[in-house]
C-alpha positions as a printed NumPy array, in Angstrom:
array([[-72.216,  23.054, -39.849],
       [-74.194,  25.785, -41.849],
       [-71.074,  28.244, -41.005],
       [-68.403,  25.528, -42.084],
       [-69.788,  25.298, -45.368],
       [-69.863,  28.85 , -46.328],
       [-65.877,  28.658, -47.706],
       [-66.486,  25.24 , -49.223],
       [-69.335,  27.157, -51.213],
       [-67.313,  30.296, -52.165],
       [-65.026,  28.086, -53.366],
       [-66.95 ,  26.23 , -55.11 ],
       [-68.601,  29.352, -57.004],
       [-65.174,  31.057, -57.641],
       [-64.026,  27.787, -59.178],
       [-67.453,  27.952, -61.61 ],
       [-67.212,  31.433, -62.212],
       [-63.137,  30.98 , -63.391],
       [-62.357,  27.694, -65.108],
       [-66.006,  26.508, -66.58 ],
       [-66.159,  29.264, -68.814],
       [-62.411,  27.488, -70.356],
       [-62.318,  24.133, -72.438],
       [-60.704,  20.764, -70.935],
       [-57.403,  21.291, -72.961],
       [-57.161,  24.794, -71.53 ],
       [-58.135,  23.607, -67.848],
       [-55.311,  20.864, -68.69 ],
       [-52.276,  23.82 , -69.479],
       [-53.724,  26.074, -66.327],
       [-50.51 ,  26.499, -64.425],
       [-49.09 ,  27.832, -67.285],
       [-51.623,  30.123, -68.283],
       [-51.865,  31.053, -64.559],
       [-48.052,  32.129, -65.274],
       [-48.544,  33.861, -68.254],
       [-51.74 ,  35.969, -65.852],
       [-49.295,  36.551, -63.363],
       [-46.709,  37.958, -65.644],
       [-49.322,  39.85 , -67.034],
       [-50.401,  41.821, -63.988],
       [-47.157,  42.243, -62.912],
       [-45.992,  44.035, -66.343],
       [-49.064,  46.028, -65.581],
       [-48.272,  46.852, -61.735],
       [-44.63 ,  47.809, -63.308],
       [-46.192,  49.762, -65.775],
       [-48.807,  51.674, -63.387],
       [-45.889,  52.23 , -60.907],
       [-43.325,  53.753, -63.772],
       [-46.311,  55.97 , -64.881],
       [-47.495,  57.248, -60.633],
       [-43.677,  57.561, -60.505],
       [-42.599,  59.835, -63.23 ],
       [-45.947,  62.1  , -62.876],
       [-44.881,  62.03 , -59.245],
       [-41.685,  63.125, -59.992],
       [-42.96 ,  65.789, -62.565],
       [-44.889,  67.429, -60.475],
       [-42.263,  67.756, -57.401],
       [-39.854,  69.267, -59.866],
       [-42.773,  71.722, -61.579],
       [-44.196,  72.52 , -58.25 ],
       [-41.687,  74.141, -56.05 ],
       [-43.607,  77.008, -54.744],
       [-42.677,  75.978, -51.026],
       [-39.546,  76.652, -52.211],
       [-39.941,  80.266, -53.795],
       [-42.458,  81.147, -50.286],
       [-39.662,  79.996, -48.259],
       [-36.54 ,  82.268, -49.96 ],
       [-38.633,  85.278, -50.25 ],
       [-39.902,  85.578, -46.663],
       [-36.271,  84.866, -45.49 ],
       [-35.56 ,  87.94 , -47.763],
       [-38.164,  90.145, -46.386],
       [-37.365,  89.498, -42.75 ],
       [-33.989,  90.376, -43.748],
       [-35.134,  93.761, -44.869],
       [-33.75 ,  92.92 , -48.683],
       [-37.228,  93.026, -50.106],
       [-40.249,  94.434, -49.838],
       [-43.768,  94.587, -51.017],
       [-47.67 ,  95.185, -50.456],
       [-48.505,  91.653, -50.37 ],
       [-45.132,  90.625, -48.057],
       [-47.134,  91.007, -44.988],
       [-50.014,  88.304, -45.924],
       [-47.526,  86.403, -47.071],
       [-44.864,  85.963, -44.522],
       [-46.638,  87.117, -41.062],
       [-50.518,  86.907, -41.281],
       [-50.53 ,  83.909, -43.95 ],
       [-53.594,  85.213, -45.954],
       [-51.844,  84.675, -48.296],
       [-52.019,  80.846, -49.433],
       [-50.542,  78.997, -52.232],
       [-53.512,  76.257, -52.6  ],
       [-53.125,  74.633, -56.678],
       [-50.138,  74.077, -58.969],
       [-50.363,  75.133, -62.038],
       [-46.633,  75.664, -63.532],
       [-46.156,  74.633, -66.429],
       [-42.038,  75.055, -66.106],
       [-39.96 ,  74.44 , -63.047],
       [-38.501,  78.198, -63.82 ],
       [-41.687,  79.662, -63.375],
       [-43.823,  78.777, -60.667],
       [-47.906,  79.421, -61.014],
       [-50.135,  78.633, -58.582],
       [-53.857,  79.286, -57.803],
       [-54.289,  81.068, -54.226],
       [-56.146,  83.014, -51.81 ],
       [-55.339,  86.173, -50.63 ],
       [-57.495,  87.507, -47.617],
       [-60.531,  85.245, -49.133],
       [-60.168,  86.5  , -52.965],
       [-59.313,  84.009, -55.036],
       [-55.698,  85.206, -57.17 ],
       [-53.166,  83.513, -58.907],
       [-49.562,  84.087, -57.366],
       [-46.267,  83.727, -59.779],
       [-42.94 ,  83.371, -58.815],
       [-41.138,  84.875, -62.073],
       [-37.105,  83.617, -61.123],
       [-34.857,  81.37 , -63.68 ],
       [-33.972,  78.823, -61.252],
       [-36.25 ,  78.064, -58.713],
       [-33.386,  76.923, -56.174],
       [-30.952,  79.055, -57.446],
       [-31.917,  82.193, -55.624],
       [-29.277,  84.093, -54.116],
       [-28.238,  87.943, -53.514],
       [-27.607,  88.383, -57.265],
       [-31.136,  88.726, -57.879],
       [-31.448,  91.391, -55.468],
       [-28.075,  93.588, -55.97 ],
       [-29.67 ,  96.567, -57.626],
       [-30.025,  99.307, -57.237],
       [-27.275,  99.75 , -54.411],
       [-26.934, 101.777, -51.575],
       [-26.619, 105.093, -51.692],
       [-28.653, 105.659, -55.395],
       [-30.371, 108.889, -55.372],
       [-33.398, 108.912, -56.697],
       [-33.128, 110.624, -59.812],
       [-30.341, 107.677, -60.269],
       [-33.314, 105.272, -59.867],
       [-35.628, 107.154, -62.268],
       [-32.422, 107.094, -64.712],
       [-32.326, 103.238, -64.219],
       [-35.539, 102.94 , -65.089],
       [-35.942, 104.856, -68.16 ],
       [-32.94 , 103.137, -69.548],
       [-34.038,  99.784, -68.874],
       [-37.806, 100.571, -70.361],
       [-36.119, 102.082, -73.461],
       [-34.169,  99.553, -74.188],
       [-37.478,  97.055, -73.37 ],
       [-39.406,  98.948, -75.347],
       [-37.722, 101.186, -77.841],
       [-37.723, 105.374, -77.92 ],
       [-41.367, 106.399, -76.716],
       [-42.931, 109.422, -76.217],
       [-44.729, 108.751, -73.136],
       [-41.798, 106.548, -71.616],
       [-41.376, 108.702, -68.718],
       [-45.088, 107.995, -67.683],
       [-44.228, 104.38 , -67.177],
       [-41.124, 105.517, -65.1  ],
       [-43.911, 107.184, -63.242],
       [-46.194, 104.121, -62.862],
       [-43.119, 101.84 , -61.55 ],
       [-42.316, 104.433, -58.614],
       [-45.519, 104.537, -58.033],
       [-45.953, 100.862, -57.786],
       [-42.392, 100.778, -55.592],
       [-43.691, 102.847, -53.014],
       [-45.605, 100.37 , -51.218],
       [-46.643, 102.618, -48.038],
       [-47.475, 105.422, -49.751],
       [-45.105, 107.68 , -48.396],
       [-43.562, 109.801, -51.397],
       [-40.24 , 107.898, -51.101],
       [-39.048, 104.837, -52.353],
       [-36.928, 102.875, -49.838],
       [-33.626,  99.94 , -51.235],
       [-36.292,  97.362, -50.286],
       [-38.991,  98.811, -52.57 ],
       [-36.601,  99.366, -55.428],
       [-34.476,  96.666, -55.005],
       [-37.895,  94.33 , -55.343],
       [-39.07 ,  96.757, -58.414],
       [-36.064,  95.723, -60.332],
       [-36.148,  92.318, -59.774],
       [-39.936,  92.505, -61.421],
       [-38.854,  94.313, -64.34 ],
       [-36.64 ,  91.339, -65.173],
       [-39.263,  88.63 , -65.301],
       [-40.593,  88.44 , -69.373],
       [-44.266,  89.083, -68.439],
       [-43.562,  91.913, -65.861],
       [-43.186,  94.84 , -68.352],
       [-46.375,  94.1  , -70.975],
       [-48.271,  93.306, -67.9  ],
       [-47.262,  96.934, -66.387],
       [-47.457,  98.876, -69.682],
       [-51.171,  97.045, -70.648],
       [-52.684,  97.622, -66.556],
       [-54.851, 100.591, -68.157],
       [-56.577,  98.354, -70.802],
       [-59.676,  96.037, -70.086],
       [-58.297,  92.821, -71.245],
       [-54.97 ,  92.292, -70.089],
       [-54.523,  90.754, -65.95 ],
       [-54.505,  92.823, -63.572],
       [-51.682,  93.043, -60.922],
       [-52.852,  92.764, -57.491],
       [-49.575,  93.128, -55.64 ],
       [-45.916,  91.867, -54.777],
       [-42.907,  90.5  , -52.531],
       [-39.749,  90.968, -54.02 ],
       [-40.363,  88.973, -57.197],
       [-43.299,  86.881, -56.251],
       [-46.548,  88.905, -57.338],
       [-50.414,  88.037, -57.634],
       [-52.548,  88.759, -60.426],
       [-56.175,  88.406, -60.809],
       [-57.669,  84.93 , -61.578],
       [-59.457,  84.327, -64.361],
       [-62.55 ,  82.148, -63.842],
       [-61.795,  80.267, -67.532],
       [-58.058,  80.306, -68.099],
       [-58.364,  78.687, -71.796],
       [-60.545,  79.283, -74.462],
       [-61.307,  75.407, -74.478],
       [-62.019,  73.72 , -71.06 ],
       [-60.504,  69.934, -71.974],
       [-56.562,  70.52 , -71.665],
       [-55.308,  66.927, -72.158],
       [-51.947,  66.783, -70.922],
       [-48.355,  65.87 , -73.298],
       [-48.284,  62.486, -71.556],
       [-51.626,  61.492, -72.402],
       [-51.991,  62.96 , -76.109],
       [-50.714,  59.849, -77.739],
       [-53.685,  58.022, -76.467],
       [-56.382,  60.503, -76.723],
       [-57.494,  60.894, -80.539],
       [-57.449,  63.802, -81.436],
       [-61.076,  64.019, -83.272],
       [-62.275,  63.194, -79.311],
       [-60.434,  65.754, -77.554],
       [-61.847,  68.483, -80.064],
       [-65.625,  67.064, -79.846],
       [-65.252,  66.924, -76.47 ],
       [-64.357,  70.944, -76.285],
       [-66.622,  71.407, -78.988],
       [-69.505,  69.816, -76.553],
       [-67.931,  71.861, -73.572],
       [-67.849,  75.356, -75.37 ],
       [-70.344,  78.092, -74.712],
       [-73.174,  78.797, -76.763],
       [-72.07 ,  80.451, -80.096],
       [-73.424,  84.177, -78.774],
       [-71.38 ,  83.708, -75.483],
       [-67.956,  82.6  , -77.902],
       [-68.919,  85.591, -80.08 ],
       [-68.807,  87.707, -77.266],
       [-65.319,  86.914, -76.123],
       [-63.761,  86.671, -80.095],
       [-65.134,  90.976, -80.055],
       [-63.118,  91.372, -76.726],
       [-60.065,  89.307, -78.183],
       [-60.01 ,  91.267, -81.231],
       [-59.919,  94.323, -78.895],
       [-57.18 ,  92.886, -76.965],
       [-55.205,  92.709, -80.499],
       [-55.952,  96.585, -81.059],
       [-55.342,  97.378, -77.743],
       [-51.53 ,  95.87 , -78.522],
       [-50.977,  97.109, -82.07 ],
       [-49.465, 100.9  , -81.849],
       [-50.071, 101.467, -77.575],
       [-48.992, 103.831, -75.859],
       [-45.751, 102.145, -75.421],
       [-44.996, 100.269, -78.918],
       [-47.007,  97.361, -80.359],
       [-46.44 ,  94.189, -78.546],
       [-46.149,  91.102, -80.288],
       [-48.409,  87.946, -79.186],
       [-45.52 ,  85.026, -79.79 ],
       [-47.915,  82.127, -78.579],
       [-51.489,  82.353, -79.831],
       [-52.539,  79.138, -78.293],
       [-56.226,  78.612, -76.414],
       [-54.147,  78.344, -73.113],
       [-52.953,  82.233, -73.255],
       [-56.819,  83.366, -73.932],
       [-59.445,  82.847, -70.936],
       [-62.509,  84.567, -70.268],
       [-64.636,  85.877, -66.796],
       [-67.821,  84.71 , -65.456],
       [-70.084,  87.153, -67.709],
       [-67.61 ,  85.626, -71.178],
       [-65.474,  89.312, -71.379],
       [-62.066,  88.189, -72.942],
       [-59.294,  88.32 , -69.987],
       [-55.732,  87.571, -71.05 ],
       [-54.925,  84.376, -68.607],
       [-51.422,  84.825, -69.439],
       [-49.065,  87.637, -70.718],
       [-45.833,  85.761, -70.741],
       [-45.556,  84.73 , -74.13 ],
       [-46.675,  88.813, -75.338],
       [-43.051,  90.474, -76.063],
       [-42.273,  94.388, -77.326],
       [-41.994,  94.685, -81.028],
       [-38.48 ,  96.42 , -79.657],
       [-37.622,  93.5  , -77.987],
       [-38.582,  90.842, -80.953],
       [-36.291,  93.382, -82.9  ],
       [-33.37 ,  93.15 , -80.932],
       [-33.429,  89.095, -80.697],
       [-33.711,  88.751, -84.888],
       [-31.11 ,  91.604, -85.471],
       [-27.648,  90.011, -86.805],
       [-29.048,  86.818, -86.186],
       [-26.897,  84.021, -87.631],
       [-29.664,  81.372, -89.978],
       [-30.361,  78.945, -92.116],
       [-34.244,  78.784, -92.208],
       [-36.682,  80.86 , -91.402],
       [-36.959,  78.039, -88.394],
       [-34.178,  79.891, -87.238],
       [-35.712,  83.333, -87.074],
       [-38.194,  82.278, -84.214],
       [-38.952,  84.319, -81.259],
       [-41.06 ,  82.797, -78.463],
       [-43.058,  79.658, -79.866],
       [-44.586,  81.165, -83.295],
       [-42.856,  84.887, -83.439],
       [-41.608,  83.991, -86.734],
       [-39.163,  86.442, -89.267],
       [-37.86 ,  85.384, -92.402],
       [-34.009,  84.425, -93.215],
       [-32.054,  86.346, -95.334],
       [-30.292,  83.059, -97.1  ],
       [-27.396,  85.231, -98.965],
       [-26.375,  87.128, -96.288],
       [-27.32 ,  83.861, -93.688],
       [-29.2  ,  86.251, -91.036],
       [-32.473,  86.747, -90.062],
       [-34.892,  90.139, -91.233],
       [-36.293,  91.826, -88.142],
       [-39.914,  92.148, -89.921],
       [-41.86 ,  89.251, -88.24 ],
       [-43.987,  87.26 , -91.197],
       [-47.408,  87.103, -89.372],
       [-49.225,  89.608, -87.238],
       [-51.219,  88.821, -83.926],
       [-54.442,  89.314, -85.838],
       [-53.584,  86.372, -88.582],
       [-52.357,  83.974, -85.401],
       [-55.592,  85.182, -83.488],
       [-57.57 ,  84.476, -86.607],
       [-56.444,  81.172, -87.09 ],
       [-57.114,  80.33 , -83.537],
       [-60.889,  81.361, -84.303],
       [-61.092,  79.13 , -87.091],
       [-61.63 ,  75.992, -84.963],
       [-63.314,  78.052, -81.884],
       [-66.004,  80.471, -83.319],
       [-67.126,  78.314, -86.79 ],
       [-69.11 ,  75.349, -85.4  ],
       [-72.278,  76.432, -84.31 ],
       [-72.534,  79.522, -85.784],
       [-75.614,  80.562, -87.22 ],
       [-76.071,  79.809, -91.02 ],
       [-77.174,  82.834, -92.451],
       [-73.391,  84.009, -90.744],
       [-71.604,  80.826, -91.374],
       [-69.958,  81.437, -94.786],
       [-69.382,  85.458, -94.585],
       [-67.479,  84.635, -91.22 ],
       [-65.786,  81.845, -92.966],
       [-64.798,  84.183, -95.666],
       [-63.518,  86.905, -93.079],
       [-61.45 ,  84.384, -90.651],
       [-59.573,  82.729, -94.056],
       [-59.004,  86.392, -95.089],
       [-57.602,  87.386, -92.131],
       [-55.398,  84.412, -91.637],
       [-53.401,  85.296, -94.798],
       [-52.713,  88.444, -93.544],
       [-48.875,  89.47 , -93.502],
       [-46.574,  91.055, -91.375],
       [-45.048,  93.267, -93.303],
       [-45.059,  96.769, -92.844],
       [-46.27 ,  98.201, -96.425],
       [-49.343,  95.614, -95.709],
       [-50.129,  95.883, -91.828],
       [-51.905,  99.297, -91.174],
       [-54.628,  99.288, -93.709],
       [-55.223,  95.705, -93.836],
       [-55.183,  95.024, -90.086],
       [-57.361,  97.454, -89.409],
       [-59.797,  96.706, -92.328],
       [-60.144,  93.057, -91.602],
       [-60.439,  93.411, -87.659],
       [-62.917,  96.097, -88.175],
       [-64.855,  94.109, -90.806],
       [-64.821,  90.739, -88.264],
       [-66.248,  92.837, -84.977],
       [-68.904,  94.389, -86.561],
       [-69.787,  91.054, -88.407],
       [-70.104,  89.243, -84.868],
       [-71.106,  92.389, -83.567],
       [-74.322,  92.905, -85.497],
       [-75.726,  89.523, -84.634],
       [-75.743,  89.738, -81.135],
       [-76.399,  93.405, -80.34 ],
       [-79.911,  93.166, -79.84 ],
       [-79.945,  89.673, -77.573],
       [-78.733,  89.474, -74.291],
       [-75.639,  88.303, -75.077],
       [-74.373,  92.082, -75.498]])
């Protein structure tokens, strides 16, 4: 009897719990109100479903590294390709694509581990699916080697512009082809050399290897190749997605990074190595190199907070920024835009663009600063550093303005930051 009236009860409990708390007249109109629910969470199943759906199908067409695995094994077992990280890759599998992280379906990033080190692997090609023997039809057979070294230093000169120490790069690409170690550079080995140096980030990456803040590359398969991985890969850890902006605030997302950021010694610590990185780019050994997306995405940072370049695809020749303004056709400066923020002016009368772009990396680095290194800085620093990151942010690009002013203001900022922590263990 006891068991038999358990449902009755539930029943009657669910009927106290849902229509008591409602007045007679409501209670009176409940089938339609019990409509107007069910419409409700239907419009709201629809809704969830549309939203699992498209980030469903975002990801499949951003994450296609399967894909790019697939294509450049087939190449290697071909004997097209070749490369120091083929091996793990194709035979062994150490080499394991574990998180997606592209941001474009053209360029395919993803976190992995190679023989138990953690890297992140890149798969530089303009169409994922479009792969075919194109991509791999130089050099040809029969090249001599001094045809290959010829190659080479044309492509890098036009890259890069006239430099003195051009052929030392040559040097460092054979170098990098020659995958056994032999002295000799096999079709495979070039033929997968070439296809690197056509990928954007490929060529800063190899001329910056030597300096401390730029990635380092770990190795290759025809055009897929690992790079380090950088234990903080932004400056700010909360990265809220495009498709959720319009209903975060704003105001919240930057408290929230604020509350997330290091201590103020720690962020000092890897502004000094960021302003580095800008010296390290302005007059190299191979040209200056122009940063053409300053955003906290590009900037990351190791385990002891030493500033590590998470990304060098957006970081173009000055040669190269040169050759994309020259004879441009514009109407606004808009128009004169390398990159994301690689900005020249337009020539109005003569409707083309100047080849001198407006602001230098230190101004865009500067301005990035601004909302990363002011809060929580100590007050006896607060308004000189204010001072020094407004200065620098109305810095131009000109050439009659950049050499003494860059390196006055950069100088001025490091040994501001540098001064208070020197003596702490936050050196």
């Amino acid at each position: 009897m006891r068991e038999r009236m358990k449902p009755r009860n539930l029943r009657r409990l669910m009927h106290l719990v849902l229509f008591c708390p409602l007045s007679k007249g409501l209670q009176s109109r409940l089938p339609a109100v019990k409509v107007k629910y069910l419409v409700v969470a239907w419009l709201g199943v629809l809704v969830a479903s549309w939203v699992i759906y498209v980030q469903y199908s975002s990801y499949s067409e951003l994450c296609r590294g399967h894909v790019c695995t697939m294509l450049i094994c087939e190449h290697y077992r071909r004997g097209i390709i070749s490369g120091s990280v083929c091996k793990s890759l194709c035979e062994e599998k150490t080499l394991t694509l574990q998180r997606c992280l592209s941001t474009s379906p053209t360029n395919q990033v993803y976190s992995a581990v190679w023989k138990e080190k953690a890297v992140i692997v890149k798969c530089g090609i303009e169409d994922a699916l479009g792969i075919d023997g194109s991509l791999y039809d130089k050099p040809t057979r029969g090249t001599s080697m001094d045809e290959f070294r010829e190659m080479l230093h044309t492509f890098l000169k036009d890259g890069l512009g006239e430099q003195a120490s051009l052929s030392s790069l040559v040097s460092r690409v054979v170098t990098l082809a020659d995958v056994n170690s032999d002295g000799k550079v096999s079709l495979a080995e070039a033929k997968s050399v070439w296809a690197l140096l056509q990928i954007d980030e490929f060529v800063p990456m190899l001329a910056l290897q030597d300096k401390e803040h730029a990635p380092r590359l770990l190795g290759f398969c025809g055009h897929l190749y690992a790079t380090e991985r950088v234990a903080n890969a932004a400056l700010f850890r909360l990265d809220v997605p495009p498709w959720l902006q319009p209903l975060v605030p704003e105001a919240l997302s930057s408290a929230l990074n604020r509350w997330l950021a290091p201590a103020w010694p720690r962020r000092a610590r890897i502004t000094i190595g960021l302003l580095e990185f800008v010296e390290e780019v302005f007059h190299g050994a191979y040209g200056s190199f122009y940063m053409c997306d300053a955003s906290p995405s590009r900037v990351g940072y190791n385990a002891n907070y030493d500033c590590k370049m998470a990304d060098l695809g957006s970081v173009a020749s000055e040669a190269a920024v040169r050759a994309f303004l020259r004879g441009r056709t514009c109407q606004t400066n808009a128009d004169c835009t390398f990159g994301r923020d690689c900005t020249a002016t337009c020539d109005r009368l003569a409707r083309q663009c100047n080849t001198e772009v407006v602001q230098p990396n230190l101004a865009k680095v500067c301005a990035l600063l601004r909302d990363f290194l002011l809060f929580g800085a100590p007050a006896d620093l607060l308004d000189d550093l204010d001072k020094q990151l407004r200065t620098c942010v109305t810095l131009s690009g000109l050439a009659s303005q950049m050499e003494v002013h860059h390196s006055l203001v950069l100088n001025n900022l490091k040994t501001l930051l540098w001064k208070k922590i020197s003596d702490t263990k936050y050196s």
